[in-house]
N, C-alpha and C positions, 0 to 999 in steps of 0.2 A: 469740457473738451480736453480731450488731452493731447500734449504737445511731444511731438516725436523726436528723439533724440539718436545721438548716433556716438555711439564707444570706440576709443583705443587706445591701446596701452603702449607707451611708450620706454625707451630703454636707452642709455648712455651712459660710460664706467660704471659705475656704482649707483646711479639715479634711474629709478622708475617714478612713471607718471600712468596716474588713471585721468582719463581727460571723455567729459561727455562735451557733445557740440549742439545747441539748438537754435535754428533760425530764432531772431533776435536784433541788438542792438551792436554785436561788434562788440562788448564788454567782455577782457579775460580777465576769473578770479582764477587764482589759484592758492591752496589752503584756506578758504577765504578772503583771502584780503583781492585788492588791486591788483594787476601784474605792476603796474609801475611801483607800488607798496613793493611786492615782494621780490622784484628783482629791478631793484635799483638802478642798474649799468644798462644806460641805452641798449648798446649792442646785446644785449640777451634779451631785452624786451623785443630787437630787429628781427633776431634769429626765431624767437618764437614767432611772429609774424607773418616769417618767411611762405609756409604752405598759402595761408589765405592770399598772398599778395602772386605766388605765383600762378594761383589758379583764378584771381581775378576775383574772389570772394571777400574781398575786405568788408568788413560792417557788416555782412549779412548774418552772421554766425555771433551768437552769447558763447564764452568757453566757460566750464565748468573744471575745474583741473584738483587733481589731489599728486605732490612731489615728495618722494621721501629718497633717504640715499645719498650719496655725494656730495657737492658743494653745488653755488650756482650755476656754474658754467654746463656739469654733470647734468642736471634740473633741466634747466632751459632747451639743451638737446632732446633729451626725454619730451620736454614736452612738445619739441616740434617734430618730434617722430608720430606723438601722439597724436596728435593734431593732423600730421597726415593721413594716419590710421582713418582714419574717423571722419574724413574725407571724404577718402575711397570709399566708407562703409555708406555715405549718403550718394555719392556718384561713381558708378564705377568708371566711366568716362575721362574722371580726372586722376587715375592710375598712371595713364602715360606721361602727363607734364609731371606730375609727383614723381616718379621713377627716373625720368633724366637728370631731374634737379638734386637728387640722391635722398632724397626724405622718407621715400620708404624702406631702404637699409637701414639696419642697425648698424652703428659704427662699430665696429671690433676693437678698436684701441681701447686697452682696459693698461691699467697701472702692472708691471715690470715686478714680480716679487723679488725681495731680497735673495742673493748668493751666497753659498759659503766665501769667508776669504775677501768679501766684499764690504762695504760701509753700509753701501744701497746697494741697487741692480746692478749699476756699472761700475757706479766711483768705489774706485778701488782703496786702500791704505796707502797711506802716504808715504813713498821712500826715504831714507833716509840713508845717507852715504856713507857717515860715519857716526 
């Protein structure tokens, strides 16, 4: 028999996530391992969380996750945008709690490229008086 699954691809700075979802035990791998394994810091293991607990699906869903890109913080977003995705792609009905909550936007904030004249984006060179 085969078991039905549901896709979405997630995005934040520099991190994408491919994330499939299938009714299950509530266990998220991503790259393999654990999520608690792979992202260490509660608060990103929360954040990914976030879709299932807003739409009242905790434990129903196995995640299946692949993160490449950025750091974890980057990751974690990605994969809770994924996760939203992939939602929607099983209910459409849960579009609307997803959409208030902001989880199926892409976030926009991406890293500030360097300036001429600049150190970084902002910080400028150091005055000196004499």
């Amino acid at each position: 028999m085969q078991q039905t699954g549901y896709y979405g691809t997630g995005h934040r700075k520099d991190a994408t996530a491919r994330v499939w979802i299938t009714e299950g035990t509530g266990e998220v791998t991503v790259n393999g391992k654990p999520l608690s394994e792979y992202l260490p810091r509660e608060t990103l293991a929360q954040i990914v969380q976030q879709p299932f607990e807003a739409t009242e699906t905790v434990g129903r869903f196995s995640v299946r996750a692949y993160a490449k890109g950025g750091g974890p913080s980057g990751q974690a977003g990605a994969l809770r945008h994924g996760i939203a995705k992939a939602l929607v792609q099983f209910d459409e009905n849960l579009r609307g709690v997803l959409r208030r909550r902001g989880y199926l936007t892409r976030d926009p904030r991406v890293k500030e490229r360097k300036h001429a004249g600049f150190r970084r984006a902002r910080r400028g060179k150091q005055f000196s008086k004499r």
